[in-house]
N, C-alpha and C positions, 0 to 999 in steps of 0.2 A: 136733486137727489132722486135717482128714478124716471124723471121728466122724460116724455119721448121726445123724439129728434130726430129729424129727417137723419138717413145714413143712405151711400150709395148702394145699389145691388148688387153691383160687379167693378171689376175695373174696365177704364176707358178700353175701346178696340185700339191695339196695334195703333201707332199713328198719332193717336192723341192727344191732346196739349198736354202740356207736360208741369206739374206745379212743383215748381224748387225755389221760390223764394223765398229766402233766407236760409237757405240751409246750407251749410260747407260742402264743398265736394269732397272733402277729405271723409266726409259722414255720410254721404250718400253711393258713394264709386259710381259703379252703371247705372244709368236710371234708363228708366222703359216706365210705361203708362201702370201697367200692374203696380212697379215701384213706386211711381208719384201716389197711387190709390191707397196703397199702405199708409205710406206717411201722412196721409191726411185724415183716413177710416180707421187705421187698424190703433187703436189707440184706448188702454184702459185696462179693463178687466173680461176676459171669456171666461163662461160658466162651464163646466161640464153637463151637456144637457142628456140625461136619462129618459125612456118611454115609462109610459104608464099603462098598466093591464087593466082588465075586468076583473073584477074580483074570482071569477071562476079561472082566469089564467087562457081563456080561449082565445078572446080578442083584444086588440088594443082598447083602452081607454081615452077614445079623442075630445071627452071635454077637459078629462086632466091633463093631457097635452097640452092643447090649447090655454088654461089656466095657467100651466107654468111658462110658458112662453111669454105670459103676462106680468109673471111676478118676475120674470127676468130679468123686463123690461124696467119693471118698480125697482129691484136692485140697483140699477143706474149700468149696468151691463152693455159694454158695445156689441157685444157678439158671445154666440151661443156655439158651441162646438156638439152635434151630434153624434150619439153613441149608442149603437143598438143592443144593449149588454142585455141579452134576456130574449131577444128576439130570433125567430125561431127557421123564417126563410127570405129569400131576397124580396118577394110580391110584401111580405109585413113589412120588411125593413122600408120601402119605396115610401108604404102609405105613412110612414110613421115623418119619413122626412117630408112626405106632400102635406101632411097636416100640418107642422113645424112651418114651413116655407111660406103656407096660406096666412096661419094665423101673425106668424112677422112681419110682414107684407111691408118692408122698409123700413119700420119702428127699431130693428135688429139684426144687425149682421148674422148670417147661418154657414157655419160651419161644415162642410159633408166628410165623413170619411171614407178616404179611397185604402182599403185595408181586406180585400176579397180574398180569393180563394186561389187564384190564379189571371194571368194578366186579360183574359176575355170578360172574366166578370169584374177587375179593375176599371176598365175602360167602358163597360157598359155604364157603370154606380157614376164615370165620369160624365157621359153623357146625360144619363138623367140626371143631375146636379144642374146640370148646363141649362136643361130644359125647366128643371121645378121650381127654381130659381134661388140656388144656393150661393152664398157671396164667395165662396173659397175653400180651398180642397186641405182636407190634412192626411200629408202625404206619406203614408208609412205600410207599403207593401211588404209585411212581415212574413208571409205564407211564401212568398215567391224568394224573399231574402235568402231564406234558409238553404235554397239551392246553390246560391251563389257561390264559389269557388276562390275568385279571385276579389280586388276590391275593383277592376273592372267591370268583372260580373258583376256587380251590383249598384254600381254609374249605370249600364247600360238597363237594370230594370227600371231604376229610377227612373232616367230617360225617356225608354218609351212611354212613359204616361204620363211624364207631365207634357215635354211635347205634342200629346194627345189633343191639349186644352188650354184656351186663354185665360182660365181663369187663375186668378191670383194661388198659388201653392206655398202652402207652410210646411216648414221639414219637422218630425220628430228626433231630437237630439238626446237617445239614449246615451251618456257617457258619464258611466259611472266612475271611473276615475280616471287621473290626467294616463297613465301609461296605456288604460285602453283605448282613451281617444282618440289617439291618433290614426288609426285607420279613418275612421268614421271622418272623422274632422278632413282629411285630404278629401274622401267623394266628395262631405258637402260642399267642400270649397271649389271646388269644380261645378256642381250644380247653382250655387250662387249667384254665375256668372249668367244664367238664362234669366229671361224680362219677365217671366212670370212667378221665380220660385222669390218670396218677399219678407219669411220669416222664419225662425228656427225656433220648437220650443226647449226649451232646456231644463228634461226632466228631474224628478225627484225618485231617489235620491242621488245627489251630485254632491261634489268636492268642487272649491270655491279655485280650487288647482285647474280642473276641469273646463270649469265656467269661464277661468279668466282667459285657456286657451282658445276658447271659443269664441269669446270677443274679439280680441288678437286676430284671429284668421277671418270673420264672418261679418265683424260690424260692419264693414264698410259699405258692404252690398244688402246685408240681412236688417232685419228688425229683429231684435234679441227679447226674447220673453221666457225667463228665468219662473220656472217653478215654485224654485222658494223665495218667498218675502222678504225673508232676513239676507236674501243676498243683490235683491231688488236695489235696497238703497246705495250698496259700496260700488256694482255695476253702471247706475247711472246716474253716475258723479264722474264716467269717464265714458261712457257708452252711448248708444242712442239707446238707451232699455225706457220702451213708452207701453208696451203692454206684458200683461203677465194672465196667467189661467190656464184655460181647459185642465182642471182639474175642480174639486168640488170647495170653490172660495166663499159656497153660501157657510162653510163651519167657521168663517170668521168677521160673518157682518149679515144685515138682515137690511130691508129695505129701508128701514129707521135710521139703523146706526150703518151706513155703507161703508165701513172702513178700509174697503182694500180699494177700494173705488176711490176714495178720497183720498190714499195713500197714492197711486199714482198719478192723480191730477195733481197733488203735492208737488212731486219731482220732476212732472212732465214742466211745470214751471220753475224750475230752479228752486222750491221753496223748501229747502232739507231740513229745516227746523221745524217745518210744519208736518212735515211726512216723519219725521220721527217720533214726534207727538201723538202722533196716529199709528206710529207703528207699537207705539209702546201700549197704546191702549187694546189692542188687538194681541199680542204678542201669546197672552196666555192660551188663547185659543188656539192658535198657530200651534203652540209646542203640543199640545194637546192630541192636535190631530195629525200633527207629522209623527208623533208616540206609538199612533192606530196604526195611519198606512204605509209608513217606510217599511218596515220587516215586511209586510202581505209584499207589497212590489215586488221585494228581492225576491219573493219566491216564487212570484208571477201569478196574486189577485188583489183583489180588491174589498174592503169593505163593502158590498155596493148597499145592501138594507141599512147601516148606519149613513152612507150617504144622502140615500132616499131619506130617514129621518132629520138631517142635520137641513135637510129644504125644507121636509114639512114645518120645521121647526119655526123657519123663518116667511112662510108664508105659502108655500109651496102644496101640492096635490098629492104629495106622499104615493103609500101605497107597494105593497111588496113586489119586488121584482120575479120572475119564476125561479123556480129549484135552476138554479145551475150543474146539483150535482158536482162541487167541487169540497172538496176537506176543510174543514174550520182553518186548518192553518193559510188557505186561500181565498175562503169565504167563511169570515164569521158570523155568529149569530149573534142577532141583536137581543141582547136581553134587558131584563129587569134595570140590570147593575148600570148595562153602557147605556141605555134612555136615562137614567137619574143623570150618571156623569157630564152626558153631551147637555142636557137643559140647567146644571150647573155650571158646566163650560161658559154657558154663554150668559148666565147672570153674573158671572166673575167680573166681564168685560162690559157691563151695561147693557146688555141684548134680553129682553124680552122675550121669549120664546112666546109661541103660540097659544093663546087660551083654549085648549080643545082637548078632551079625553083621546090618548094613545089609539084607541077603537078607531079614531077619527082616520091616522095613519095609515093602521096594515088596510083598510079596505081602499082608502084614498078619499079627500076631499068632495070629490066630484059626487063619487059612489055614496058616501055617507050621507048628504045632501038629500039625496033617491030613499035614504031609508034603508041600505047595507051596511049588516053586520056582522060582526064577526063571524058570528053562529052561522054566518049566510055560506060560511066559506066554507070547504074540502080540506083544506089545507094552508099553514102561514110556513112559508119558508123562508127559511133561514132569518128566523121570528121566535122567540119564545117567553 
């Protein structure tokens, strides 16, 4: 639970041996070296991993980075997905993934995302990934999508960037219901078929309609990693579904009680009596916090400061993310009411939260340590 464990840093180059014993060809389709690196790395639970600031909001915070990278590790986590939510130009974003990258240094897969501004600074974030040594791209060109026209137009954005790079590429699988997905589902199916793209994630929220067409067209080629938990176990009883995350699954387990962690080593082994035992103990927290972020989604944000607190909770460096400058109904605030809630969420289920005064949080772990406090601050956003 938590233990390190050697993990690869990349997939094999082009050429490379290729490991498919025992697997059906009916569950694999094409394999290429990226493919074989999936099915043996990509396996379990990814975090969604957040930066941490100074408490005056100027510069990053890299010993609370490096801290959470640690406690990510303790989670029992294969892999970290990074996410610059707060961050303010590409020169910050860069350092934020060269400090992540250093401080993983094989204990944990890293995540990069390719998600810029247009396809030059797509392909540059590609490159530096290549070099700082990021294990895999998550591949969701959304600024350039928007142009797209046709659903060729948007094959051929995809295209050129992953093209771009050997390294292993996960698709984001927006499809909120079955009648929308079918566009989306034909590109993926088509990108599929290249040696490096290895997995699709399939967001929340989703219709089980949606998900199952998504299996259907993609398992064969894909590694399917389903959002929600509660659709985790009826998926792989007929699918290859062996990871689940990039989203915030510290709101439903802690380094103690790793439950979502143990829920897929459950199923990754056939044991579905065991993963239901586990999902039942977990369950309350789940509905809890798919309550929070399904409506924010729909209308395109995030809890991110109830995020930040559901890791400090569990062991994590906390610490408020900057003003985003978006509307409560996109960014809410964390108050009195949701810090009671979320630290009784999690006694509900056995979870221990943190012994540490709230103060500990908005400033951050690392900072508190030093002697910052509240009063040190200017400002708690989207805090009160």
């Amino acid at each position: 639970m938590g233990e390190k464990r050697p993990v690869a840093k990349s997939a094999p180059p082009a050429g490379g041996k290729e490991k498919t014993e025992n697997i059906k060809p009916s569950k694999v389709g094409k394999f290429s070296p990226q493919k074989a690196w999936a099915l043996e790395h990509y396996k379990g639970i990814e975090n969604l991993f957040m930066p941490s600031f100074s408490p005056d909001f100027k510069t990053l915070d890299e010993e609370g980075i490096r801290h959470d990278v640690r406690n990510s590790i303790r989670h029992g986590f294969f892999s970290m997905l990074l996410t610059g939510v707060g961050i303010r130009s590409d020169e910050e974003n860069q350092h934020f993934i060269r400090i992540a990258c250093e401080e993983a240094s094989g204990k944990i897969l890293v995540g990069v995302m390719v998600s810029q501004r247009n396809l030059e600074e797509d392909l540059a974030m590609i490159r530096f990934a290549e070099k700082t040594g990021g294990t895999h791209l998550f591949m969701f060109p959304a600024f350039s999508l928007r142009n797209a026209k046709t659903e060729e137009d948007a094959y051929q954005i995809y295209l050129e960037r992953i093209q771009a790079t050997k390294l292993p590429v996960v698709l984001y699988g927006n499809f909120n219901t079955y009648r929308r997905s079918g566009s989306s589902v034909r590109i993926f199916d088509r990108l599929a078929d290249l040696p490096n793209v290895v997995a699709v994630k399939l967001t929340q929220p989703m219709n089980m309609a949606a998900a199952f067409h998504v299996c259907e067209r993609l398992s064969d080629r894909l590694l399917i990693g389903p959002v929600n938990l509660d659709f985790v176990p009826v998926l792989a009883k007929h699918y290859r579904v062996q990871w689940s995350g990039q989203w915030n699954v510290e709101a439903v387990q802690s380094p103690e009680k790793p439950y979502a962690v143990e829920l897929m080593k459950a199923l990754s082994a056939g044991r579905f009596d065991d993963a239901m035992a586990v999902y039942s103990q977990l369950e309350p927290a789940l509905i809890a916090f798919y309550e929070l972020q399904a409506p924010l989604i729909v209308n395109g944000g995030h809890p991110w400061s109830h995020m930040k607190y559901f890791q400090w909770c569990g062991g994590g460096n906390g610490g408020l993310i900057r003003d985003l400058h978006e509307p409560v109904e996109k960014v809410p605030v964390l108050d009195e009411a949701a810090r009671k809630l979320i630290k009784d969420t999690y006694r509900k289920v056995g979870i221990r939260p943190v012994d540490a005064p709230d103060e500990e949080f908005v400033v951050g772990k690392a900072a508190y340590a030093k002697g910052v406090r509240t009063n040190d601050m200017s400002k708690t956003p989207a805090y009160c």
